[in-house]
N, C-alpha and C positions, 0 to 999 in steps of 0.2 A: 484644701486637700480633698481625695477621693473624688476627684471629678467635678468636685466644685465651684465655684465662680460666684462674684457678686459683681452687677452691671447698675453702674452709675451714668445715669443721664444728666444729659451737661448739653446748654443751647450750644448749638454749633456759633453763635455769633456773638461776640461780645456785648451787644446790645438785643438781642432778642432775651426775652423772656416768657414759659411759658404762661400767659394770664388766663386763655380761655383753652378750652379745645381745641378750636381751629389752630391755636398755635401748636400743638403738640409735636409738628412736623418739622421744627426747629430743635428739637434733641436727639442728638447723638451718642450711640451706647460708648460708654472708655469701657471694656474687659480689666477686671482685677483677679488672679485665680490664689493667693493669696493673703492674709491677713495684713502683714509686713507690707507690702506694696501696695495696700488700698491705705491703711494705715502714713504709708509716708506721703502718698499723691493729697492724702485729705489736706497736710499742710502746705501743701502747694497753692500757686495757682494755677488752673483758676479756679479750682477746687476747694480753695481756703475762701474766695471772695463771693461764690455762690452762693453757696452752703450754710456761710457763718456770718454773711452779712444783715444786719439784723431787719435790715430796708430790703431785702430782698426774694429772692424765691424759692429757698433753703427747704422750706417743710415742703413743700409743693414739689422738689425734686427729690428729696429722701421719699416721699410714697410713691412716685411713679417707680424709681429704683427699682425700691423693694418690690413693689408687684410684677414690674419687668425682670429681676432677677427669679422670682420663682416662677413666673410663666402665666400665663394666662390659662392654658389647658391646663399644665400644670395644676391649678386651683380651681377649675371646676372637674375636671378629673378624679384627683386624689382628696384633694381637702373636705370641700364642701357639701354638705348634706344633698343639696338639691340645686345641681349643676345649672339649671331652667331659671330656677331664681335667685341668683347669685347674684350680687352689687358690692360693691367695697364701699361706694356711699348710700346712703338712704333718705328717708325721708326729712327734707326742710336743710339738706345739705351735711346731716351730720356723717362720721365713720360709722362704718357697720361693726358687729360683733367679730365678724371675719377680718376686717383689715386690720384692728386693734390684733387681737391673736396673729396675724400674721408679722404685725411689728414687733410683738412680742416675742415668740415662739418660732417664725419662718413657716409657719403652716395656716393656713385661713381657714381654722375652725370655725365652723356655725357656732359654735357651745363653749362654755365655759369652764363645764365639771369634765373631772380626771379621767381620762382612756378615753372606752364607748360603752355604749347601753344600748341594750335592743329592745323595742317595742315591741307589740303584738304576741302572738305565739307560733307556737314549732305549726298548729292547723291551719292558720291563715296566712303565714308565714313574717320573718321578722324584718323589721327596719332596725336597721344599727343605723346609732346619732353617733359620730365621733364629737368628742371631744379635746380640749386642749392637753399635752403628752405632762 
């Protein structure tokens, strides 16, 4: 509702998978702008056999999803403290604080504490951190 959508990425070919990077040009957005109708194509296929196959590449498409549904500018934009060094992974391959909060919440906080807080003072001026709502 209100303008909203969630975009599920799905290989365009029954046998591709995305496993590196250079695959990523084998997924295809489906539009859902509804609850109901993402809700009913999940038990579909090929939506049921992607996603929930446990041999397959199910997490690896629910995070591209999710990031492709809120945007790329999107998230360094509006979410993220510091647009310049934004990653959704970090170091040695782990998730960062942001795509966690993004899975959580739909927004890629840098933070973890409630609202925002600002730094500095009214003289030198301030940094607002947002945090997760």
């Amino acid at each position: 509702g209100d303008n909203k959508k969630a975009v599920l990425l799905i290989p365009s070919a029954a046998g591709a998978a995305p496993l590196n990077a250079s695959q990523l040009r084998c997924l295809q957005p489906a539009v859902f702008t509804s609850f109901e109708q993402l809700h009913f194509h999940l038990g579909q296929r090929p939506y049921r056999d992607l996603l929930f196959n446990p041999s397959g590449c199910g997490v690896s498409l629910l995070l591209y999803s999710v990031v492709w549904s809120r945007g790329v500018e999107g998230i360094r934009e509006r979410d993220v403290d510091d647009p310049k060094t934004c990653s959704m992974i970090g170091a040695h391959g782990y998730c960062t604080q942001e795509l966690v909060n993004l899975m959580l919440f739909g927004r890629a906080y840098s933070n973890v504490f409630d609202g925002s807080k600002r730094l500095g003072s009214a003289q030198d001026g301030w940094y607002v951190m947002q945090g997760a709502p």
